[in-house]
N, CA and C atoms as an extended XYZ file, in Angstrom:
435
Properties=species:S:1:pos:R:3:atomname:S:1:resname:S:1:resid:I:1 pbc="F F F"
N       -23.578      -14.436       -6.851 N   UNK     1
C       -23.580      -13.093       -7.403 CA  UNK     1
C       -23.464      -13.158       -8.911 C   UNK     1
N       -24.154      -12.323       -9.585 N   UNK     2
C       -24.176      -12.417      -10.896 CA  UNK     2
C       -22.783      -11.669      -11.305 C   UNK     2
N       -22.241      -12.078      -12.435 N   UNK     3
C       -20.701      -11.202      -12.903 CA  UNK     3
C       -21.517       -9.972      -12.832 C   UNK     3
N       -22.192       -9.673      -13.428 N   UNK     4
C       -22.729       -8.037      -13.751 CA  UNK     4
C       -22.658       -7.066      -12.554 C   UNK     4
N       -22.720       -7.554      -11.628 N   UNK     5
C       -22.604       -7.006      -10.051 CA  UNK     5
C       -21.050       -6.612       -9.830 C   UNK     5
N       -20.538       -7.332      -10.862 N   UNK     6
C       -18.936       -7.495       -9.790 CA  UNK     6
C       -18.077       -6.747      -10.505 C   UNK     6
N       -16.870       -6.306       -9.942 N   UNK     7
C       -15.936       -5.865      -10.663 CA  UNK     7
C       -14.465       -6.557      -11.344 C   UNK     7
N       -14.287       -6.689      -12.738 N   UNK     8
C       -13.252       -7.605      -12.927 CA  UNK     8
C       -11.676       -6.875      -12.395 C   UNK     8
N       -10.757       -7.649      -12.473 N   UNK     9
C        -9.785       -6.538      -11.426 CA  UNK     9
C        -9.441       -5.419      -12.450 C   UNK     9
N        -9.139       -5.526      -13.695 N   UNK    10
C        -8.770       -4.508      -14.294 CA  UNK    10
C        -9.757       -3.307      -14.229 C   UNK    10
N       -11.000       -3.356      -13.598 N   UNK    11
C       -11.747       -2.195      -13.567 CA  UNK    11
C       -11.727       -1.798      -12.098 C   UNK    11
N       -11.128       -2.982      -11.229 N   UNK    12
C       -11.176       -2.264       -9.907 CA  UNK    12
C        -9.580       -1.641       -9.826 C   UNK    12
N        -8.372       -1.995      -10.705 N   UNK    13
C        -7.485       -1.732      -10.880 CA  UNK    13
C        -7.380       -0.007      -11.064 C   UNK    13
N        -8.087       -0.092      -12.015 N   UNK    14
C        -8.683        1.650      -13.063 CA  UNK    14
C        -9.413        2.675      -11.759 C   UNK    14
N       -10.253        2.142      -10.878 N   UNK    15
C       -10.898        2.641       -9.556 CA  UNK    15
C       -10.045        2.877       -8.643 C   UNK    15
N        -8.823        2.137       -8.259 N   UNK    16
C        -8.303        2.423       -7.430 CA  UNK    16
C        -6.797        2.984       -7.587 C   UNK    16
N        -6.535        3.065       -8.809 N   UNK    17
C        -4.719        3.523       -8.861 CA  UNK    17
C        -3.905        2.433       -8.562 C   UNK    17
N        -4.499        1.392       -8.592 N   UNK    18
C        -3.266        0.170       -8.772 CA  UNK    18
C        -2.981       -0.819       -9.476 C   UNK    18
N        -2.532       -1.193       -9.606 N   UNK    19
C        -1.916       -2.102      -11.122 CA  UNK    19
C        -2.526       -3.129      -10.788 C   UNK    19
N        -2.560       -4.485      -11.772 N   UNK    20
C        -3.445       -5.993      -11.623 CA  UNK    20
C        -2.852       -6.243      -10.998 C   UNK    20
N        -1.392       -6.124      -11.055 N   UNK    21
C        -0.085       -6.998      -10.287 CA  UNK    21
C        -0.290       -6.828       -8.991 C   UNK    21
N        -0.413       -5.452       -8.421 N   UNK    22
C        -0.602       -4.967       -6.821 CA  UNK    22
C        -1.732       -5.624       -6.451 C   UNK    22
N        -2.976       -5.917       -7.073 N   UNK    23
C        -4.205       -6.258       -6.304 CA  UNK    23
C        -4.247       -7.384       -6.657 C   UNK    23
N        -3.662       -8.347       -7.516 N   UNK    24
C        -3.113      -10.040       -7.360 CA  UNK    24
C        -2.538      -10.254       -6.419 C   UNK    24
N        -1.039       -9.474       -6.074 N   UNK    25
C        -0.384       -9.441       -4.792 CA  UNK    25
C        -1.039       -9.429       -3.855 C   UNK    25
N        -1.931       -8.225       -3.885 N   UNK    26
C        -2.942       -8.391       -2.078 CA  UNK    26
C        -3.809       -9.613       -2.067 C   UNK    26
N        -4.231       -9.932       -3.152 N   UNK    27
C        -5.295      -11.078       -3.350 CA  UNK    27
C        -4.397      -12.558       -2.794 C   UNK    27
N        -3.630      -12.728       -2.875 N   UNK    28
C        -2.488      -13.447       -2.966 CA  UNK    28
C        -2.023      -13.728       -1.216 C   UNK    28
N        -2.042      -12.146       -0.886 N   UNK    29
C        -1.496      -12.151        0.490 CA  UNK    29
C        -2.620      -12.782        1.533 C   UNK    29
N        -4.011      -12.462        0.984 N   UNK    30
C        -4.943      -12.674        1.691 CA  UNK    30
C        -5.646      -11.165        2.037 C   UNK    30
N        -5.131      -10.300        1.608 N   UNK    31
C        -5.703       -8.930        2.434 CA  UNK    31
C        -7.364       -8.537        1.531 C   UNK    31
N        -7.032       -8.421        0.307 N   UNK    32
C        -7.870       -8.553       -0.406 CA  UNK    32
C        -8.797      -10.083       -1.110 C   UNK    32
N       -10.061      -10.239       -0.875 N   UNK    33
C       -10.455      -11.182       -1.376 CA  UNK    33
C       -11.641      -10.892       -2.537 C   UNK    33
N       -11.281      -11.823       -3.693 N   UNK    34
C       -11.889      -11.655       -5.101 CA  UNK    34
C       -13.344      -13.025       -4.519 C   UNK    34
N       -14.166      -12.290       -5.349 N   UNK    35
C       -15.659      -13.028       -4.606 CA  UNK    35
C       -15.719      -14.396       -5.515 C   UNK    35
N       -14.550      -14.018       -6.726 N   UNK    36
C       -15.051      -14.879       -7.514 CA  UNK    36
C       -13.851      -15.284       -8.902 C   UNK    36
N       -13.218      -16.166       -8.542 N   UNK    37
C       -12.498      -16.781       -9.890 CA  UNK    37
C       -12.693      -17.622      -10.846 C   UNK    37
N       -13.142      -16.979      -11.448 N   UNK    38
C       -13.776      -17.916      -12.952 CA  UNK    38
C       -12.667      -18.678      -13.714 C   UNK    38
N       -13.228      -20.043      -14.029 N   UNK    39
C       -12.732      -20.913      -14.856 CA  UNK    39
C       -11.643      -20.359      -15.208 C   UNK    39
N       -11.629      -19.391      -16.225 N   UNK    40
C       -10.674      -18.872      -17.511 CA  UNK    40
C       -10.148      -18.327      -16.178 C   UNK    40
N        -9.739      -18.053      -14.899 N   UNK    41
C        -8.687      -17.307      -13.627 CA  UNK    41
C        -8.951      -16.141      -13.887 C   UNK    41
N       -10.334      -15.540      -14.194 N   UNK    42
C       -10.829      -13.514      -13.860 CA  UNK    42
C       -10.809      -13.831      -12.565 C   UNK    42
N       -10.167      -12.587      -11.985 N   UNK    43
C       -10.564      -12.531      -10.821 CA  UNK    43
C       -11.874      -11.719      -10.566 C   UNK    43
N       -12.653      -11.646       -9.835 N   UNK    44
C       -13.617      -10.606       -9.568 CA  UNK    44
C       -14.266      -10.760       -8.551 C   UNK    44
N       -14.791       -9.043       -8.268 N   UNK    45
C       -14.207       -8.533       -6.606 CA  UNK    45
C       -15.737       -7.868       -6.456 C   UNK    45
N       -16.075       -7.783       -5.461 N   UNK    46
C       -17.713       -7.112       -5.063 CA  UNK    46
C       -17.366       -5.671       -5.016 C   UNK    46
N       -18.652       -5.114       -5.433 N   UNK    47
C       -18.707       -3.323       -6.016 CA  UNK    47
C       -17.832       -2.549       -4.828 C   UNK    47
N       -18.034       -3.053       -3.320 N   UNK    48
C       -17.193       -1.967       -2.307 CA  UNK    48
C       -15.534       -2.497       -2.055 C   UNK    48
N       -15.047       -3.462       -3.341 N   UNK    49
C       -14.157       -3.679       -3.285 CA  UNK    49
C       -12.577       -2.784       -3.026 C   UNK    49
N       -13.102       -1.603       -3.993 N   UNK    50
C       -12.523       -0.165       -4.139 CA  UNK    50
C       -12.367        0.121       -3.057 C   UNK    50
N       -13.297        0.344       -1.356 N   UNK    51
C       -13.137        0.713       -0.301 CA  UNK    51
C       -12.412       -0.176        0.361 C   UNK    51
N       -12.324       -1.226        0.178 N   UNK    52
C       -11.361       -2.474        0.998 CA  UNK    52
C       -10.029       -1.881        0.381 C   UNK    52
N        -9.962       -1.460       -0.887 N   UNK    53
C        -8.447       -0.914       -1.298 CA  UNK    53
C        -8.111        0.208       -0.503 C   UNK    53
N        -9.077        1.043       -0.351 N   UNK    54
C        -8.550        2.327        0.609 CA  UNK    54
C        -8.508        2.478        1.461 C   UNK    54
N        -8.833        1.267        2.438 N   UNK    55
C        -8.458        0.504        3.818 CA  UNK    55
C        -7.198        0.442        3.971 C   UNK    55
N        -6.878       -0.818        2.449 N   UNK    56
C        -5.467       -1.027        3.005 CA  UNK    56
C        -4.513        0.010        2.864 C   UNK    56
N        -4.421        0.968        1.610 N   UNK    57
C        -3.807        2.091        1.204 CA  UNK    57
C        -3.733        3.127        2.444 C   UNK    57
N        -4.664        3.477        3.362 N   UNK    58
C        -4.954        4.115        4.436 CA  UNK    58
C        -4.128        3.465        6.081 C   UNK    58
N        -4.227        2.204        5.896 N   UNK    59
C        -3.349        1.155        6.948 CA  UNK    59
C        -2.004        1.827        6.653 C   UNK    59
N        -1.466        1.538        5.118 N   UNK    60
C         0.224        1.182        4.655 CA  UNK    60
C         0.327        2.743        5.293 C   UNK    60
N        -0.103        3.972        5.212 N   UNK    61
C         0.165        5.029        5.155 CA  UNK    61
C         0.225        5.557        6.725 C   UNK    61
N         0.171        4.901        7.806 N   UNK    62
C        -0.063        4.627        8.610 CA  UNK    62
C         1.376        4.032        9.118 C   UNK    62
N         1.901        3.092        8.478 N   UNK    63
C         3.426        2.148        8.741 CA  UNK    63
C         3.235        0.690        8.848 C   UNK    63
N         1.269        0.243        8.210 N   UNK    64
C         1.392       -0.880        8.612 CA  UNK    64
C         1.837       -1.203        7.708 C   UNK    64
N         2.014       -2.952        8.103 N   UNK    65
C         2.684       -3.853        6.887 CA  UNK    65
C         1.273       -4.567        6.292 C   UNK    65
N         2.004       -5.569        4.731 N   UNK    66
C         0.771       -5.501        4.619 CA  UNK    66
C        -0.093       -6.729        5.482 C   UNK    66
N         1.019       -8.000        6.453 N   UNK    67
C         1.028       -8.504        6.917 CA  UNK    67
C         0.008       -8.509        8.540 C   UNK    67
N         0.613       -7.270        9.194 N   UNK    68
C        -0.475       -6.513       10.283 CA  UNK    68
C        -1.845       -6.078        9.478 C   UNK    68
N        -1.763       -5.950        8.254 N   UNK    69
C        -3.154       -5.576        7.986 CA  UNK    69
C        -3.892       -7.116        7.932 C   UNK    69
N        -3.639       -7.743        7.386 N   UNK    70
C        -3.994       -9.149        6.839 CA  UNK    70
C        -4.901       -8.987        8.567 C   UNK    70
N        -3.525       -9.077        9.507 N   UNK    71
C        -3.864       -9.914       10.872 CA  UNK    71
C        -5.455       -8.760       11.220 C   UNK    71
N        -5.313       -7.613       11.331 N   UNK    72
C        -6.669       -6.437       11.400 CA  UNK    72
C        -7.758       -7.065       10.882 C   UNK    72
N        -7.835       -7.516        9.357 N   UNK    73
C        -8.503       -7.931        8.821 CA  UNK    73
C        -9.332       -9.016        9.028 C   UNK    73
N        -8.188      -10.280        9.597 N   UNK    74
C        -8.753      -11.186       10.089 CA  UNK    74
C        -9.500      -10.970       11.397 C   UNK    74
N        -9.313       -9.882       11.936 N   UNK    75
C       -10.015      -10.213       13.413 CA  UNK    75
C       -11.647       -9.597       13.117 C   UNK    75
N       -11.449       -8.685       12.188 N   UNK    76
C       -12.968       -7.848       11.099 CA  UNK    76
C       -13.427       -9.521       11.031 C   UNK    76
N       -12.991      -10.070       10.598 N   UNK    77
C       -13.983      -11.264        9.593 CA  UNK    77
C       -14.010      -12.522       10.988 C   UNK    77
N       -13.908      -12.576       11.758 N   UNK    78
C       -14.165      -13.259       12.547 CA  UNK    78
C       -15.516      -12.350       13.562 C   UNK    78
N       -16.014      -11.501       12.814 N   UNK    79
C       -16.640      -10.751       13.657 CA  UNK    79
C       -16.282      -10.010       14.862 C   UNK    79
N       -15.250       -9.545       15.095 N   UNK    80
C       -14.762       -8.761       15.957 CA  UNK    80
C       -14.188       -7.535       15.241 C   UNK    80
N       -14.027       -6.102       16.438 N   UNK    81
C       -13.796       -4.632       16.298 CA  UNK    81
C       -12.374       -4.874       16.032 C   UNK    81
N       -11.435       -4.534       15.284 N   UNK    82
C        -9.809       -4.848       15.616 CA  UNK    82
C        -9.620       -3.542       16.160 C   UNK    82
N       -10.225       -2.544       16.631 N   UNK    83
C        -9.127       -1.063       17.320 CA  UNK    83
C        -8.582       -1.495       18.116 C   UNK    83
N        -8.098       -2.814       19.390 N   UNK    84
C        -7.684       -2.896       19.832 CA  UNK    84
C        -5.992       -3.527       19.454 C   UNK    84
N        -6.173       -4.206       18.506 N   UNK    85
C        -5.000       -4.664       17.666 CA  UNK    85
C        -4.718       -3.380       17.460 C   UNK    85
N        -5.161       -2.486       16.621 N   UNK    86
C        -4.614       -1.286       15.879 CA  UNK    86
C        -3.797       -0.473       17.286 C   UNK    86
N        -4.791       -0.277       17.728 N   UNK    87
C        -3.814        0.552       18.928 CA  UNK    87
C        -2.214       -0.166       19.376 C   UNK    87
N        -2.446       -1.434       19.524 N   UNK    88
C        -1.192       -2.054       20.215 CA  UNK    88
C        -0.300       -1.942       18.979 C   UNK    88
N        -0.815       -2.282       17.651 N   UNK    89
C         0.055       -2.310       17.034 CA  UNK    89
C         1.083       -0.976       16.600 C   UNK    89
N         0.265       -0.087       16.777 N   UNK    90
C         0.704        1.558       16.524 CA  UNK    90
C         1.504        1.954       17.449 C   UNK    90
N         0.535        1.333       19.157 N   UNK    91
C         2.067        1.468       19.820 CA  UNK    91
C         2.904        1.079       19.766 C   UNK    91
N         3.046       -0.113       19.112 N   UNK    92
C         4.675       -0.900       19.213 CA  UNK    92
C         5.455       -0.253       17.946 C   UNK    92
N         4.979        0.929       16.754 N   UNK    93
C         5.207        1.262       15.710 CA  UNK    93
C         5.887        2.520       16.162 C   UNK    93
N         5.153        3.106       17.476 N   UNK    94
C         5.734        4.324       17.997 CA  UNK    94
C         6.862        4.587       19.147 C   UNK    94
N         6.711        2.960       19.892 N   UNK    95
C         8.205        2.378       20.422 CA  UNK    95
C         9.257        2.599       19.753 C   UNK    95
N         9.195        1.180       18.642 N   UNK    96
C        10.254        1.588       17.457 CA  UNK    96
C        10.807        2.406       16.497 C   UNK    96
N         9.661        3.253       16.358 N   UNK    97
C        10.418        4.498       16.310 CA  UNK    97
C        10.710        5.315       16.549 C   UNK    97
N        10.752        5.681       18.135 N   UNK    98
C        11.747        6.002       19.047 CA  UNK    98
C        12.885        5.761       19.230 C   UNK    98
N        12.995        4.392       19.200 N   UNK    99
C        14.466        3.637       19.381 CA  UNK    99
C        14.914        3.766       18.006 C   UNK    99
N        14.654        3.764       17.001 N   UNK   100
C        14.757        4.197       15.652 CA  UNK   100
C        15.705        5.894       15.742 C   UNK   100
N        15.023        6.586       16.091 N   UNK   101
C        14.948        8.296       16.184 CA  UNK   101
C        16.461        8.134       17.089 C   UNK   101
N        16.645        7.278       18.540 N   UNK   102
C        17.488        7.905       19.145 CA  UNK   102
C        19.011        7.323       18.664 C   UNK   102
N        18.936        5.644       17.618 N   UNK   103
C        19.943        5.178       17.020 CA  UNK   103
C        20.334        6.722       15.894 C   UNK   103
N        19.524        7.033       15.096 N   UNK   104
C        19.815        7.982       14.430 CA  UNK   104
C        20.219        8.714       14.601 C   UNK   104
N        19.826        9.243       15.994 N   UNK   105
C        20.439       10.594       16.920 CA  UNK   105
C        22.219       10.655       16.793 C   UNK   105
N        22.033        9.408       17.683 N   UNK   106
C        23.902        8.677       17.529 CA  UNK   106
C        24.514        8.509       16.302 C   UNK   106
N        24.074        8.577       15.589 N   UNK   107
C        24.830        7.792       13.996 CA  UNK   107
C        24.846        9.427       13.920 C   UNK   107
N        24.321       10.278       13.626 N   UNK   108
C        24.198       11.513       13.074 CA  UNK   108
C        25.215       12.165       14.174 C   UNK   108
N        25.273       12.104       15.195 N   UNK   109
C        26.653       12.813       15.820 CA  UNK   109
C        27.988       12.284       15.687 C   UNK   109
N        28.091       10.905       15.459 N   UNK   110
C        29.095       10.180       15.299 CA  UNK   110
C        29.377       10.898       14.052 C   UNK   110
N        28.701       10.640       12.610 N   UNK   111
C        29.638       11.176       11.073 CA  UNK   111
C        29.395       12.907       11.674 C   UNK   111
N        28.866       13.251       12.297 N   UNK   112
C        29.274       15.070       12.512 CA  UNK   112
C        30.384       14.967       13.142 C   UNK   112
N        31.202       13.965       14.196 N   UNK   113
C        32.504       13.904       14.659 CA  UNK   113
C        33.875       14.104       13.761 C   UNK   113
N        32.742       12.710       12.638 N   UNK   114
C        34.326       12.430       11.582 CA  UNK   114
C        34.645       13.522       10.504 C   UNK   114
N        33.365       14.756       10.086 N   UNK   115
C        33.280       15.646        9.640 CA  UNK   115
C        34.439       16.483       10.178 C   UNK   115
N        33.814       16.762       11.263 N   UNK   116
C        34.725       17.864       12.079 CA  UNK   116
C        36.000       17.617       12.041 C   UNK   116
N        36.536       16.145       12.281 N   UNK   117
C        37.797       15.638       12.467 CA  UNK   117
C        38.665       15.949       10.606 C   UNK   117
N        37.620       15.415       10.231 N   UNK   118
C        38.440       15.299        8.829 CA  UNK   118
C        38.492       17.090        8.254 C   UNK   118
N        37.926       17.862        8.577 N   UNK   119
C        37.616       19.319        7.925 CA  UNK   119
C        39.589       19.913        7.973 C   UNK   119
N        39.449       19.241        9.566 N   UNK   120
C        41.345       19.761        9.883 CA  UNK   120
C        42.046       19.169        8.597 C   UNK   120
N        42.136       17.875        8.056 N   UNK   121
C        43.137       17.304        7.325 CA  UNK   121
C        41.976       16.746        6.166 C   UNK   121
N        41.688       17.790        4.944 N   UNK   122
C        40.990       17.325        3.779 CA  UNK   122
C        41.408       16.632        3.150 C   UNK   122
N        42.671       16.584        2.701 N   UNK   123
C        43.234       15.423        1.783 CA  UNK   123
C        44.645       15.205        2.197 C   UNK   123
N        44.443       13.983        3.355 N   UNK   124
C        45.891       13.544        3.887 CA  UNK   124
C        46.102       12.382        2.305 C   UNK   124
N        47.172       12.339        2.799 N   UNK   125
C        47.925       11.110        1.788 CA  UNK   125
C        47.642        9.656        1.947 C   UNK   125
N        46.883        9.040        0.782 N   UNK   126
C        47.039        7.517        1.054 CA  UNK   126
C        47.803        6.629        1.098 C   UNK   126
N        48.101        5.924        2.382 N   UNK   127
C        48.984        4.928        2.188 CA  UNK   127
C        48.535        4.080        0.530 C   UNK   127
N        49.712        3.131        0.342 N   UNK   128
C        49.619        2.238       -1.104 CA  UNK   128
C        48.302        1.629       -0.682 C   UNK   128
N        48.121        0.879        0.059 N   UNK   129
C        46.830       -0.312        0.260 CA  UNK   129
C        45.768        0.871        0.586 C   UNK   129
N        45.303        1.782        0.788 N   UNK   130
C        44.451        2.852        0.979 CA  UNK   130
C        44.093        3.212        0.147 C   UNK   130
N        42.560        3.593       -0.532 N   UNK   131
C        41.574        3.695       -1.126 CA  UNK   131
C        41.262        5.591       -0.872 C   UNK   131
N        40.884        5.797        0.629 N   UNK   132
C        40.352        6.922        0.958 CA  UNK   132
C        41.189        6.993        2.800 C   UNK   132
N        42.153        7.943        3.332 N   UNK   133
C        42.464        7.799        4.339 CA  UNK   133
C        41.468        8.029        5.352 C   UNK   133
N        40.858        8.848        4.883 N   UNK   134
C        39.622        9.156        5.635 CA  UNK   134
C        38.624        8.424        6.333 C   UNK   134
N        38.040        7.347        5.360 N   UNK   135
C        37.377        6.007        5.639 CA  UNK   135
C        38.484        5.251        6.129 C   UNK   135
N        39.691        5.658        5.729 N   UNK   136
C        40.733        4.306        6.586 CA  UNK   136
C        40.412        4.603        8.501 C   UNK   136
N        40.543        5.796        8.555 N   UNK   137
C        40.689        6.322        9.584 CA  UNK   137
C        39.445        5.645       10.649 C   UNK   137
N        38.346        4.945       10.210 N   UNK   138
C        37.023        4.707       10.891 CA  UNK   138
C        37.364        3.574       11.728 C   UNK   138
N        37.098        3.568       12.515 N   UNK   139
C        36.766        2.362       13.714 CA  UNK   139
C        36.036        1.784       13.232 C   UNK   139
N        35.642        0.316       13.270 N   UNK   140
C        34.311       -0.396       13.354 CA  UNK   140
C        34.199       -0.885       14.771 C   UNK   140
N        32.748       -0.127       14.891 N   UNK   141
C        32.804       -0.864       16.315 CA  UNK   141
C        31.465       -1.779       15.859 C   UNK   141
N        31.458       -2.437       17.390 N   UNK   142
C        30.800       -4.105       17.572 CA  UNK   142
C        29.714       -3.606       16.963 C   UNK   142
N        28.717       -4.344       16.319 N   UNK   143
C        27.513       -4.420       15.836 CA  UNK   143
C        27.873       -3.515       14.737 C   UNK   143
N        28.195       -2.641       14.278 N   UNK   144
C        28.461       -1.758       12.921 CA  UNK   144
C        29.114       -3.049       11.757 C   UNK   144
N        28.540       -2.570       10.584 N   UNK   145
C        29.352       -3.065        9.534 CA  UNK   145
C        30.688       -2.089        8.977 C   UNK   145
């Protein structure tokens, strides 16, 4: 490909709303590939490069990582459809955040408990070694920090 064809990153940078640093990073990760690194280290990227950016920008927005995209990507360049990755992966995105949603559920009734509890006694007295009685007052249970 002739340079004249291609885009150096700072102009695909300017096209797409992202910094050199972000599209080195993807270049880097593997998600994005530059057609062409010249001697002096230009990177430069083919004209529908811009649309490979709004792939991935369109993935992240989505919940992928940029890691699951990489893997999408790779199954594109091996000549295969990835919707089937995408689907599994979305479902396992919509598993977890379920189990996500219903931990939250719990955490959010638990501090509405200590609310309620503490509303009776706003400012008990700290013992000497006590900071806040309030937070003294907390349980840690197993798995909590």
């Amino acid at each position: 490909m002739n340079q004249d064809t291609l885009l150096r990153i700072g102009e695909l940078a300017k096209q797409t709303g992202l910094s050199v640093g972000n599209l080195r990073y993807y270049s880097d990760l593997g998600v994005l590939h530059p057609v062409k690194i010249a001697d002096n280290g230009y990177r430069y990227y083919s004209l529908d490069a811009s649309q490979q950016v709004a792939f991935i920008k369109k993935a992240q927005s989505l919940g992928f990582s940029l890691e699951e995209i990489k893997r999408i990507l790779d199954v594109r360049d091996r000549g295969e459809i990835p919707c089937e990755l995408v689907q599994d992966l979305l479902d396992q995105k919509i598993e977890d955040l379920e189990i996500k949603i219903k931990q939250m559920t719990l955490f959010k009734a638990e501090l509405e408990e200590y609310r309620n509890t503490w509303h009776s006694n706003p400012n008990p007295q700290p013992k000497s070694d006590e900071v806040c009685p309030l937070i003294s007052s907390v349980s840690l249970h197993s798995g909590k920090n």
